[in-house]
KEMI-709158 format. One record per residue (C-alpha): residue in three letters; residue number from 1; x, y, z. Coordinates in steps of 0.05 Angstrom, whole numbers, plus 5000, padded with zeros to 4 digits. Layout:
N
{rec ALA NUM {X Y Z}};
...
% end
This chain:
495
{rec UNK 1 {0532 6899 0952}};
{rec UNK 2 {0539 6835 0906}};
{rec UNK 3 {0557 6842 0833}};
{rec UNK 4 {0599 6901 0855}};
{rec UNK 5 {0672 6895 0862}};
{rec UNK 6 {0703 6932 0919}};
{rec UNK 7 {0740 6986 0904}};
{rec UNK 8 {0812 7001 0935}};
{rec UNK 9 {0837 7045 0982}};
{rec UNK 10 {0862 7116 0969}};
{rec UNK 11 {0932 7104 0973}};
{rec UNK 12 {0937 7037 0980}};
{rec UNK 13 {0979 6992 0930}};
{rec UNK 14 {0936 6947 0902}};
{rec UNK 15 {0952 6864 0918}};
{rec UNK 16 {0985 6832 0857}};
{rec UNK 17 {0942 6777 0832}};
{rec UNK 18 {0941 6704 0851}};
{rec UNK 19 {0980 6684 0793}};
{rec UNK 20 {1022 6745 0792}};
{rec UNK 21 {1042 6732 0869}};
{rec UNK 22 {1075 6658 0849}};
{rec UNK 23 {1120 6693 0807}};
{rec UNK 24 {1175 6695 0851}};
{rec UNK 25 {1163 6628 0880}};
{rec UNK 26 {1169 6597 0819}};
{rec UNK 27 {1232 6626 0800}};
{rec UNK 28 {1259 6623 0870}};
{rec UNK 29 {1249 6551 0866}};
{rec UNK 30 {1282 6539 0799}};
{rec UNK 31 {1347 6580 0817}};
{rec UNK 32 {1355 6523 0877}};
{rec UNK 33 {1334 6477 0829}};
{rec UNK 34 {1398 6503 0774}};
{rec UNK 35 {1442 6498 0845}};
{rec UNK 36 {1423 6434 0860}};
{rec UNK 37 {1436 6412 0785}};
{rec UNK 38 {1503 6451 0783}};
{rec UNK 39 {1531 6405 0843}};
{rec UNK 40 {1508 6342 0801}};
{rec UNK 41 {1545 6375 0749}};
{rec UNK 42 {1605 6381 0785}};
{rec UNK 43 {1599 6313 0812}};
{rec UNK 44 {1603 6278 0741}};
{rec UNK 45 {1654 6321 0728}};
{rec UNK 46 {1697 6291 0779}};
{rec UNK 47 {1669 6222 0759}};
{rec UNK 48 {1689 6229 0691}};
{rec UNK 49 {1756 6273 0701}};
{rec UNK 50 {1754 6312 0644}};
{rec UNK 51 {1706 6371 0609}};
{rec UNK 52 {1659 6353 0559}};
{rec UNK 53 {1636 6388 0494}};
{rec UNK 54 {1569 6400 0466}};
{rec UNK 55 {1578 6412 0382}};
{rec UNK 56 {1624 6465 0393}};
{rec UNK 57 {1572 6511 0424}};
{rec UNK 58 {1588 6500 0498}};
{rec UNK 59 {1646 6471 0528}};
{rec UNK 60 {1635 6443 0604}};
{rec UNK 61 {1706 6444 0642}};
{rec UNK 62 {1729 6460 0717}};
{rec UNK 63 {1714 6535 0706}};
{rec UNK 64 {1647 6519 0678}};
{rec UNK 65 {1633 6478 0743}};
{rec UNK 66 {1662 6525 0791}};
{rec UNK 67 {1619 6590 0765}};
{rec UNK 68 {1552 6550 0762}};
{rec UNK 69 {1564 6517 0833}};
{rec UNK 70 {1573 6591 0854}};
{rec UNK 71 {1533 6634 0812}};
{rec UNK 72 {1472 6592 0824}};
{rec UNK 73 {1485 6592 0900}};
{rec UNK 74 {1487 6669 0898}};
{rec UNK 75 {1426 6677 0856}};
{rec UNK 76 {1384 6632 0902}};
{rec UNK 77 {1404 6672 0961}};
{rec UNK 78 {1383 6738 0924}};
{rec UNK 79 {1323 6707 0899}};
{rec UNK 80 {1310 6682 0977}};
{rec UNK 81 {1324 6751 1000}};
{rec UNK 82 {1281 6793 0945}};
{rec UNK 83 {1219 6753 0960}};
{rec UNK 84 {1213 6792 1028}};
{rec UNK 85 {1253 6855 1004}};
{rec UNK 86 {1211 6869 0939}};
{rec UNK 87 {1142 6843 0975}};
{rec UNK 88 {1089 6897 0956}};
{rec UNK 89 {1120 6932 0904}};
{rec UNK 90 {1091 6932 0828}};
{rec UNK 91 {1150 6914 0799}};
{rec UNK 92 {1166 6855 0846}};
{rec UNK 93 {1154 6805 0778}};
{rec UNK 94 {1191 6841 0733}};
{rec UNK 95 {1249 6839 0773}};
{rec UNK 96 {1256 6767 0792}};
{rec UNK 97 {1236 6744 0711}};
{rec UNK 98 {1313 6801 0706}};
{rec UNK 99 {1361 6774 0764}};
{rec UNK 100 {1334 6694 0740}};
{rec UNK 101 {1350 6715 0667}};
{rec UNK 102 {1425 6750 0683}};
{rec UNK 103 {1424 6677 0719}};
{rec UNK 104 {1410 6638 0665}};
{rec UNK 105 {1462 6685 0622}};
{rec UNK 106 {1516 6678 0662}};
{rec UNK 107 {1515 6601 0659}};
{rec UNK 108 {1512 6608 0592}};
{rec UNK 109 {1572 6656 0592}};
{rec UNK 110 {1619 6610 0632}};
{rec UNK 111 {1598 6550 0580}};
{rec UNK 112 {1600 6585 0518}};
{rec UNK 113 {1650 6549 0472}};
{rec UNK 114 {1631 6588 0407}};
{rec UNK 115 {1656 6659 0398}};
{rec UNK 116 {1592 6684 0379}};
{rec UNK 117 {1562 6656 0425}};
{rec UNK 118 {1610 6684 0479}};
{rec UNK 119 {1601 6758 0452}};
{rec UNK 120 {1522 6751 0447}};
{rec UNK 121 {1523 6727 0525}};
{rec UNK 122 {1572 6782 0544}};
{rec UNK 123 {1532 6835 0516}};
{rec UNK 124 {1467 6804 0547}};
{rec UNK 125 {1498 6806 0620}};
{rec UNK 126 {1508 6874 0611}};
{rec UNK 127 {1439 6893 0588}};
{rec UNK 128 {1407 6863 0629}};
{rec UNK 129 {1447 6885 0692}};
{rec UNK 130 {1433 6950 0662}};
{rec UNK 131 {1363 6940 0667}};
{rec UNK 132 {1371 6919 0734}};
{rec UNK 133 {1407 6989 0765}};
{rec UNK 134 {1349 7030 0716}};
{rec UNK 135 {1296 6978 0753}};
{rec UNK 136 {1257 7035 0771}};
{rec UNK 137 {1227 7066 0707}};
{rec UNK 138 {1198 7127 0742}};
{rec UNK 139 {1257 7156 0773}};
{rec UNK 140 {1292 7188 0732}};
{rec UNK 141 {1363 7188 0763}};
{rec UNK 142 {1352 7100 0765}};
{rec UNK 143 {1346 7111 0688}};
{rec UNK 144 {1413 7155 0687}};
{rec UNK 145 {1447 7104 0716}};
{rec UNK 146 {1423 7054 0680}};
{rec UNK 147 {1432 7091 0615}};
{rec UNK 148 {1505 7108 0650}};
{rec UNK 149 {1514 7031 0656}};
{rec UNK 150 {1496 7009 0599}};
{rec UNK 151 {1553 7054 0560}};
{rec UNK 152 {1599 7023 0593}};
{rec UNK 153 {1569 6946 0586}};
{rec UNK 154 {1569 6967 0512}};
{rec UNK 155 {1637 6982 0506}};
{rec UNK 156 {1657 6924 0542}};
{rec UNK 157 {1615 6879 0497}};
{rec UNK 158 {1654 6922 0438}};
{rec UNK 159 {1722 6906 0458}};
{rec UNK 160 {1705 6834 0470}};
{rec UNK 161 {1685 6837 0396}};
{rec UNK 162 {1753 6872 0376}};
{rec UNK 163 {1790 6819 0414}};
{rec UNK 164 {1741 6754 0388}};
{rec UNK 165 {1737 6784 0319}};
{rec UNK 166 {1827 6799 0315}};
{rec UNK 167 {1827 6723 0344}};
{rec UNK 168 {1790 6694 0297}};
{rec UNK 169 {1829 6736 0244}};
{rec UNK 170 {1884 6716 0262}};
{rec UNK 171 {1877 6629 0279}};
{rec UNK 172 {1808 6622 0228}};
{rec UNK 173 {1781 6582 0281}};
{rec UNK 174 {1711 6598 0320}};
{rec UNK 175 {1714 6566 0388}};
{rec UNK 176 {1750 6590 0451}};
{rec UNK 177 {1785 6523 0455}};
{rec UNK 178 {1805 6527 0392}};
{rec UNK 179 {1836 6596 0404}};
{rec UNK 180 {1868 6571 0461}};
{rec UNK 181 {1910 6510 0416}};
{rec UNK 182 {1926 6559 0362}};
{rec UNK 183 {1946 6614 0393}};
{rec UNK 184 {2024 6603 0412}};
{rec UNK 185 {2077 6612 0447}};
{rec UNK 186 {2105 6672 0400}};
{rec UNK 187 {2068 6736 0405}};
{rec UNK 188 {2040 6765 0342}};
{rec UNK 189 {2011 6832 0328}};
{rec UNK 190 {1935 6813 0323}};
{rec UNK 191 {1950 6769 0388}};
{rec UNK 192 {1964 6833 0430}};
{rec UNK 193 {1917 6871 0403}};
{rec UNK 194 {1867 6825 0421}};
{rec UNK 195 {1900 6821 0491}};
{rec UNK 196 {1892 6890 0500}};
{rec UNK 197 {1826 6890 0487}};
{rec UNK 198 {1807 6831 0536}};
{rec UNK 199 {1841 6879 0591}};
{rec UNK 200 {1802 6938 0578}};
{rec UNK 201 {1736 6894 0571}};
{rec UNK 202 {1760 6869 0638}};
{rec UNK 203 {1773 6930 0675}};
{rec UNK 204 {1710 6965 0647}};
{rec UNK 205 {1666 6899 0677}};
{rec UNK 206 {1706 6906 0737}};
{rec UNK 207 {1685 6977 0755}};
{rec UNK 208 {1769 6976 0757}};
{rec UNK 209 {1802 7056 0753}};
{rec UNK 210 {1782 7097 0717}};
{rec UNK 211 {1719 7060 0691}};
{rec UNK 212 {1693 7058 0758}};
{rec UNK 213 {1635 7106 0767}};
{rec UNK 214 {1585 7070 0725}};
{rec UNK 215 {1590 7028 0798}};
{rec UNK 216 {1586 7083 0835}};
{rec UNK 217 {1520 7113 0806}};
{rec UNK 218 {1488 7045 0806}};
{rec UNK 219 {1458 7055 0882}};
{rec UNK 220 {1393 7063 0849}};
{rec UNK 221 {1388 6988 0845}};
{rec UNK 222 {1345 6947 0888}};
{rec UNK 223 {1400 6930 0941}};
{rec UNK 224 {1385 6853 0920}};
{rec UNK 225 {1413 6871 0851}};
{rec UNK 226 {1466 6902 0882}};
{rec UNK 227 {1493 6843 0922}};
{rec UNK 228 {1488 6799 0858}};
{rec UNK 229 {1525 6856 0823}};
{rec UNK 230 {1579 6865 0870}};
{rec UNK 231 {1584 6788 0887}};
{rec UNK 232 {1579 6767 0811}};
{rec UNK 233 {1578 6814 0757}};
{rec UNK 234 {1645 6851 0774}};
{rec UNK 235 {1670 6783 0773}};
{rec UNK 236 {1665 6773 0701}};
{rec UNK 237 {1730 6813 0688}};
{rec UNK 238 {1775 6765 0728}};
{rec UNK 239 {1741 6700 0686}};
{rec UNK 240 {1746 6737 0621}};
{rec UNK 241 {1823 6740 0632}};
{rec UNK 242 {1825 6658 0658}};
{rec UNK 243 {1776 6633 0599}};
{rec UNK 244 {1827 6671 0553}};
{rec UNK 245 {1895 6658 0593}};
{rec UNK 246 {1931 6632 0533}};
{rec UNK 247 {1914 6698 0495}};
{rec UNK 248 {1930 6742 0553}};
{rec UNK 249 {1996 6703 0575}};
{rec UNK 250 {2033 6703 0510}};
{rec UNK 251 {2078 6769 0526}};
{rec UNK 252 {2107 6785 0591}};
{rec UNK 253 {2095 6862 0571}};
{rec UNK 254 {2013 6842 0576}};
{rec UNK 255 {2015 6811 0643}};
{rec UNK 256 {2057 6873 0679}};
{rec UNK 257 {1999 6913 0647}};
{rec UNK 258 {1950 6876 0684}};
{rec UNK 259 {1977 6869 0741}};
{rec UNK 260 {1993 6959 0744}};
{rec UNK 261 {1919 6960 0731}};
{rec UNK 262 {1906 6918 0780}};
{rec UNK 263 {1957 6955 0826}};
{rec UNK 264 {1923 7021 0806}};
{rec UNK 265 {1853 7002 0822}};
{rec UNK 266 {1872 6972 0891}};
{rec UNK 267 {1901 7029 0923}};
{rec UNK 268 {1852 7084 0898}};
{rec UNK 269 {1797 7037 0915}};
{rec UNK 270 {1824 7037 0982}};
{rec UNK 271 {1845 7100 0991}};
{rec UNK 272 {1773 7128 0958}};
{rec UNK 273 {1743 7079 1015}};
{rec UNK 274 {1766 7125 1068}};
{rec UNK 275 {1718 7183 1043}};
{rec UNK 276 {1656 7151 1036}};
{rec UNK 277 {1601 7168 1086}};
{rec UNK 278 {1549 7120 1067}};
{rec UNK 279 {1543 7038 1067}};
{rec UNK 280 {1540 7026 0998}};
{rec UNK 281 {1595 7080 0975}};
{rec UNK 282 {1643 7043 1022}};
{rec UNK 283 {1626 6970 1003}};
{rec UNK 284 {1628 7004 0925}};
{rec UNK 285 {1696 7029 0934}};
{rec UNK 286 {1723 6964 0972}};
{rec UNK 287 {1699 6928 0910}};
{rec UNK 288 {1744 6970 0859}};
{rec UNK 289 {1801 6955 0903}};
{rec UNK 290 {1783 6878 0910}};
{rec UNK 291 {1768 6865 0840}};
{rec UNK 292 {1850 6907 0826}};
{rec UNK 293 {1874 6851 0873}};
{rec UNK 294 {1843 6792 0835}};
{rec UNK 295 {1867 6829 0771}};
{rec UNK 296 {1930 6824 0799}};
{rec UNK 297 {1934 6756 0814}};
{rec UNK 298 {1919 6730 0745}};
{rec UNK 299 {1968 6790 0717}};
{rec UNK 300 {2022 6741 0765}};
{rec UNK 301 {1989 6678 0723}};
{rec UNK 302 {1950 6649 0800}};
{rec UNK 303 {1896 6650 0753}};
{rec UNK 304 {1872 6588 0805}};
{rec UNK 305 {1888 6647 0858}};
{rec UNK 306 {1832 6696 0822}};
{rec UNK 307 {1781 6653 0816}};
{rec UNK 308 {1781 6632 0892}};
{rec UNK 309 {1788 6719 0903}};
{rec UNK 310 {1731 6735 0868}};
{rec UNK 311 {1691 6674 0892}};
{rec UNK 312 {1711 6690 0972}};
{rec UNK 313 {1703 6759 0963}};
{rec UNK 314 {1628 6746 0932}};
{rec UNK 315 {1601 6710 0998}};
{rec UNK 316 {1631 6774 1035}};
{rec UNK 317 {1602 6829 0989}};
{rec UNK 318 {1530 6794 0982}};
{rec UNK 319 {1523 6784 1059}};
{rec UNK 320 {1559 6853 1064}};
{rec UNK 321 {1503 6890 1023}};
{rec UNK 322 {1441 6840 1039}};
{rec UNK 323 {1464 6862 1115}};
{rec UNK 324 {1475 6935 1094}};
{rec UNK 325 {1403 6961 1122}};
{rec UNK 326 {1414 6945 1195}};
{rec UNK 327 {1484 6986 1194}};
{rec UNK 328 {1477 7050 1223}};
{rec UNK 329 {1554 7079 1240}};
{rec UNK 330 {1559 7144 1294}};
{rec UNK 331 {1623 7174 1297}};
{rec UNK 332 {1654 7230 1306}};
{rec UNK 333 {1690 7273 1242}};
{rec UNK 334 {1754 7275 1276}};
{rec UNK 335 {1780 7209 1301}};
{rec UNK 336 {1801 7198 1375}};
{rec UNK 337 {1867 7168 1388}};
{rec UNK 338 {1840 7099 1413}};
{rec UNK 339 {1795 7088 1350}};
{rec UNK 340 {1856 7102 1301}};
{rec UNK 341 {1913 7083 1334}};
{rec UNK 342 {1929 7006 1352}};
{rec UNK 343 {1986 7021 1402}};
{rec UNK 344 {2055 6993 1404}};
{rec UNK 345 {2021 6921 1433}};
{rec UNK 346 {1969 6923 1379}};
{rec UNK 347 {2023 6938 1328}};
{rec UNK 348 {2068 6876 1341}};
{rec UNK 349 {2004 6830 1345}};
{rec UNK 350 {1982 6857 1280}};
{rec UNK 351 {2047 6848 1245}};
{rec UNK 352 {2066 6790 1279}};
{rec UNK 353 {1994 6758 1258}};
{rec UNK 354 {2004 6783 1196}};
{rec UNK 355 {2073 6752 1177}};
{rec UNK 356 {2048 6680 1212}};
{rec UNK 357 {1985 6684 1164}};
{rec UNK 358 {2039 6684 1104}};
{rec UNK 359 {2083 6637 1133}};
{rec UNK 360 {2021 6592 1138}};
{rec UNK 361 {2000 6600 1066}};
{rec UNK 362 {2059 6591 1035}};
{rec UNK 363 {2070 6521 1075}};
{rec UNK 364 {2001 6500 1058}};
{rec UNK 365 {1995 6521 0984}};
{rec UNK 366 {2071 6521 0971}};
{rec UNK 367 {2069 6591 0942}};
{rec UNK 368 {2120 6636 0969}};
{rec UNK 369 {2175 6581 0981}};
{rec UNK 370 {2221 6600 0931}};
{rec UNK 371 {2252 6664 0889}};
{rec UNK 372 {2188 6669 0844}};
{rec UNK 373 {2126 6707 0826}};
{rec UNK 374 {2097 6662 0886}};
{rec UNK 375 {2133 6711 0935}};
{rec UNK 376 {2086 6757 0905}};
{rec UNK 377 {2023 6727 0920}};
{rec UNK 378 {2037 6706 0986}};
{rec UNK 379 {2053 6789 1001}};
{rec UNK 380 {1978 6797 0983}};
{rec UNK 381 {1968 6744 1036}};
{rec UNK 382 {2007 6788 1084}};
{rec UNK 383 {1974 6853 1068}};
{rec UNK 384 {1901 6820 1071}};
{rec UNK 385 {1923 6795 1141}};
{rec UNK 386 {1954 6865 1162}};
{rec UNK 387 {1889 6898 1152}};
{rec UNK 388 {1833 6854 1178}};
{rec UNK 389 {1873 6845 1240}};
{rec UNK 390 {1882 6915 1239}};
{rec UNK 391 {1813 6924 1250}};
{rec UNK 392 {1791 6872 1299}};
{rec UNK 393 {1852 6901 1348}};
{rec UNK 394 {1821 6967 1342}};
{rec UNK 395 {1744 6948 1365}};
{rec UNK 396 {1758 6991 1426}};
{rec UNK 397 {1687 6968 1455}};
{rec UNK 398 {1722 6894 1467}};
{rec UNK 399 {1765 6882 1526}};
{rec UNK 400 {1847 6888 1508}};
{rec UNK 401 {1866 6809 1524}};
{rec UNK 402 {1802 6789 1487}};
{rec UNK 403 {1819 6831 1414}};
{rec UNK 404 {1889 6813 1427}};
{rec UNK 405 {1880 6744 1435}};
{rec UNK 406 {1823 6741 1375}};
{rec UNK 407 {1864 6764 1328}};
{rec UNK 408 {1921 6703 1307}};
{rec UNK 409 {1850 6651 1336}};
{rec UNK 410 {1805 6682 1277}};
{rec UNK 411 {1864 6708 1232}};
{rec UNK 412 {1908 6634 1222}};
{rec UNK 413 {1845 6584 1208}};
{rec UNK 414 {1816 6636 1154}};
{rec UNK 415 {1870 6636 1121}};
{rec UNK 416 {1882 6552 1131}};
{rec UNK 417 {1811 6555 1092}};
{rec UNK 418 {1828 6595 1037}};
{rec UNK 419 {1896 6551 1023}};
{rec UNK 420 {1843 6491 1019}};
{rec UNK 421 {1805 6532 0974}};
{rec UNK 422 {1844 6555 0937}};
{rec UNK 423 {1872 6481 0932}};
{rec UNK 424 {1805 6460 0906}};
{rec UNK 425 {1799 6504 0862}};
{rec UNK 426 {1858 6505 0832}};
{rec UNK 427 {1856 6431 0816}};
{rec UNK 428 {1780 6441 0782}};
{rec UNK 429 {1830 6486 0740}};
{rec UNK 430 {1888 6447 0719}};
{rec UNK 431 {1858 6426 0654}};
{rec UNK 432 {1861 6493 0631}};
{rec UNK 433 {1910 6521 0575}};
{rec UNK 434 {1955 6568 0602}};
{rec UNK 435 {1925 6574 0672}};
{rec UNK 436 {1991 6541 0704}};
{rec UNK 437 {2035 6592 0669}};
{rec UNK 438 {2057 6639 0729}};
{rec UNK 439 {2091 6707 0706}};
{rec UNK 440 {2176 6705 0720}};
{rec UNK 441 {2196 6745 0778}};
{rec UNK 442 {2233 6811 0749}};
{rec UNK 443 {2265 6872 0775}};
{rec UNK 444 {2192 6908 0742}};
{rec UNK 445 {2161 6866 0799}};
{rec UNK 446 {2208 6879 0853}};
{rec UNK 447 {2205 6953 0845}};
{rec UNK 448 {2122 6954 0844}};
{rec UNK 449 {2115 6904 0905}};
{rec UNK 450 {2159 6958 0944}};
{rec UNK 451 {2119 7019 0926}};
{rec UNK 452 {2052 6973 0925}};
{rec UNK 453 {2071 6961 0997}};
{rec UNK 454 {2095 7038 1018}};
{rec UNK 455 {2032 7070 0994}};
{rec UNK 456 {1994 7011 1033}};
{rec UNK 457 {2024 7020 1092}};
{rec UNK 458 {2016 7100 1082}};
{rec UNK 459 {1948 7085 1073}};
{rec UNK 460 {1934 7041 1134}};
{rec UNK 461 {1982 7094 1173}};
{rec UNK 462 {1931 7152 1156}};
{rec UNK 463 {1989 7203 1132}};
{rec UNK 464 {1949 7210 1070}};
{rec UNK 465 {1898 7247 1116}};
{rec UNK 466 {1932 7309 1131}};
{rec UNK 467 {1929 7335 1058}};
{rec UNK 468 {1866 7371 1047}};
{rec UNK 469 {1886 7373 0977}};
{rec UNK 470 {1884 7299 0964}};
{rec UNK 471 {1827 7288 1004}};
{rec UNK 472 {1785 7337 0960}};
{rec UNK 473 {1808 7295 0900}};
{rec UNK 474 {1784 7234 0930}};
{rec UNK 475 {1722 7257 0943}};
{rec UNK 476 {1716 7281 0863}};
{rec UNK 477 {1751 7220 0838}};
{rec UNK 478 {1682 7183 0875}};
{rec UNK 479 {1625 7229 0847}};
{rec UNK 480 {1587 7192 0804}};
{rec UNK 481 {1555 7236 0742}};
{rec UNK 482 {1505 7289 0778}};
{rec UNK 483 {1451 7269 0736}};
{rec UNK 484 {1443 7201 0774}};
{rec UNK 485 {1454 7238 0839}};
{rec UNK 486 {1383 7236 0877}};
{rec UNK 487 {1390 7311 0906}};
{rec UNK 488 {1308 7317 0929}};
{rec UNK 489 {1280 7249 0969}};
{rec UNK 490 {1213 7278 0932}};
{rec UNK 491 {1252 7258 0868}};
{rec UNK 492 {1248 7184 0883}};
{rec UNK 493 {1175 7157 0870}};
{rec UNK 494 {1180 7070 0859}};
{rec UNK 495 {1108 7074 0838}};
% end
């Protein structure tokens, strides 16, 4: 009947308008857009060979380069991916006007030369990633979680304040690069306060133990958030440390601290891993423990090392959790003997694999050569070997010859790529202050690579698994905060 409009369906969602509906478009396009802009960026950069300054507000170096080149890649592929994912829901505009915004933020971040202008775009990534895990205002364990999140962001953002604020105390000036000329060699009080309060900011961002279950409770987020969160946002521990290496590297005593935190939060992460029944609990935990290994790189001084960590590890957890909804695992409780045991053949192809993947990263990067922390970073190289060859042996459903002969054929060129990475990235680095400063070898170090490497190997052996004890700990240690725990599906209502 004309000059009636049509009324909707009962229990239909009603069609966002015309307008509303380009929304996403338009923002998808621009986040390409910031990509494509980035690579120019980085381009000039290698043109000119040197960062350049903008009135002491921003400062454009490799690190500056590096995060937009990657952070705007990521945040194109989420905004790709979300265009399909959020289709239909109500709050499809609201979201994509938060992920471009934490975007826009984080570039901002990575540039910031001016302390305050540092602090205010700390605190801003954390508020609005808040937003992001409490994205769905009528469910009221999202809100937890985001209220759960955003205590910890908070903090963060206050310790950052703590550490700018003693720093600026302490040299009188107000830029980061200024910090990083003034600072010195000889460690004063103010200066290790300050570092101690980048490393808790750090671990806190980093979901590292024991600030971890703000990550844990933050499932409620749109699983696009979540692959941004897990494949940027953790991140900004590891370049709070490199942006502030000459603060952080002035005593010995700070960089053993970072590197037991970093220790710490990669074994519990892993061992925490092995309890998880769900596909975002696992890829949560295996984030704790990946984000303790880049802590412990820069807590060696690879600071070059981290960045190509936490930039690696982001293209695995985004595809990990943007592929999480078509992974359905059936197994059964109790393991049979060919699903957790590799054999005697599978053992010396593993190791041997393993200790060839070293060898080749140390005569590629030149890391590992000599009696130095480098030794150090090429055992993470090992370890990192040791367990994803691990795992290819064991896919039982594959023929013997063809896992076998898979593993050193996929295991040696990945890890001929990330010695060119890491390469590349290290030399977009080498204009930093402080970042070529590796940590002395010690007996400290000696005695925590041995244990580091007994509890792994205790840990990829499974003897942790016959204490029910331990395992009931785990399990606690993973809990996020019951009030963000959906217990009734007829608590969740998006609309």
């Amino acid at each position: 009947m004309t000059g009636q409009q049509s009324q909707p369906v009962v229990g239909q969602l009603p069609s966002p308008s015309r307008s509303d509906s380009r929304v996403p478009a338009v923002f998808t396009r621009l986040v390409w857009l910031l990509w494509v802009a980035s690579l120019g960026a980085l381009g000039v950069f290698l043109l000119r060979g040197s960062p350049w300054e903008l009135g002491g507000l921003v400062a454009v170096d490799g690190l500056t380069i590096v995060m937009w080149v990657t952070v705007t890649f990521f945040s194109g592929i989420v905004h790709s991916y979300s265009r399909r994912y959020m289709a239909g829901s109500r709050t499809i505009n609201g979201f994509f006007v938060r992920i471009f915004v934490y975007t826009l933020v984080v570039m901002v971040l990575v540039a910031a030369d001016n302390l305050v202008l540092f602090g205010a775009a700390w605190l801003a990534m954390g508020l609005v990633m808040a937003d992001l895990i409490g994205h769905i205002s009528g469910w009221k364990q999202a809100q937890a979680a985001g209220s759960l999140a955003r205590r910890h962001f908070v903090a963060s953002s206050a310790l950052v304040a703590v550490a700018l604020g003693t720093l600026w105390w302490h040299t009188g000036v107000t830029t980061v690069s200024g910090i990083a000329s003034t600072v010195g060699a000889t460690p004063s009080t103010l200066v290790l306060v300050a570092a101690g309060a980048l490393l808790l900011a750090a671990m806190v961002q980093s979901a590292l133990v024991p600030f971890h279950t703000w990550l844990f409770s933050s499932m409620t987020a749109p699983t696009p958030a979540s692959a941004l969160m897990h494949a940027g946002f953790v991140n900004a521990g590891g370049i709070l440390l490199v942006r502030f290496a000459p603060v952080v590297t002035v005593d010995p005593g700070v960089m053993l601290a970072v590197v037991l935190a970093g220790a710490a939060s990669a074994l519990l992460g892993k061992l925490l891993k092995t309890v998880q029944t769900d596909v975002k609990g696992t890829l949560a935990c295996s984030t704790v423990g990946q984000m303790g290994f880049m802590l412990m790189q820069a807590g060696l001084g690879f600071f070059g090392a981290a960045i190509t960590h936490l930039i690696l590890h982001g293209f695995y957890k985004a595809y990990q959790f943007l592929a999480s909804g078509a992974q359905v695992t059936h197994r059964s409780p109790t393991p049979t003997k060919s699903a957790s045991s590799t054999g005697v053949t599978g053992t010396v192809v593993v190791a041997a694999t393993a200790v060839a993947g070293g060898v080749l990263f140390a005569l590629l990067t030149g890391k590992g050569t000599a009696l130095d922390s480098g030794l150090l970073l090429t055992l993470f190289v090992v370890l990192t070997v040791l367990h994803a060859t691990r795992d290819i042996v064991r896919q039982t459903s594959l023929p013997t010859t063809v896992r076998y002969g898979a593993v050193p054929v996929v295991a040696l060129p990945a890890i001929a790529v990330y010695a060119a990475v890491y390469h590349a990235i290290e030399g977009l680095l080498a204009g930093l202050p402080a970042v070529g400063q590796t940590a002395a070898l010690t007996p400290v170090h000696a005695l925590l690579a041995a244990a580091f490497v007994a509890i792994y190997l205790a840990i990829e052996s499974g003897v942790y698994q016959r204490s029910h004890r331990l395992y009931a700990a785990l399990m606690n240690a993973s809990q996020p905060p019951t009030s963000t725990l959906l217990t009734s599906t007829e608590d969740y209502n998006e609309y």
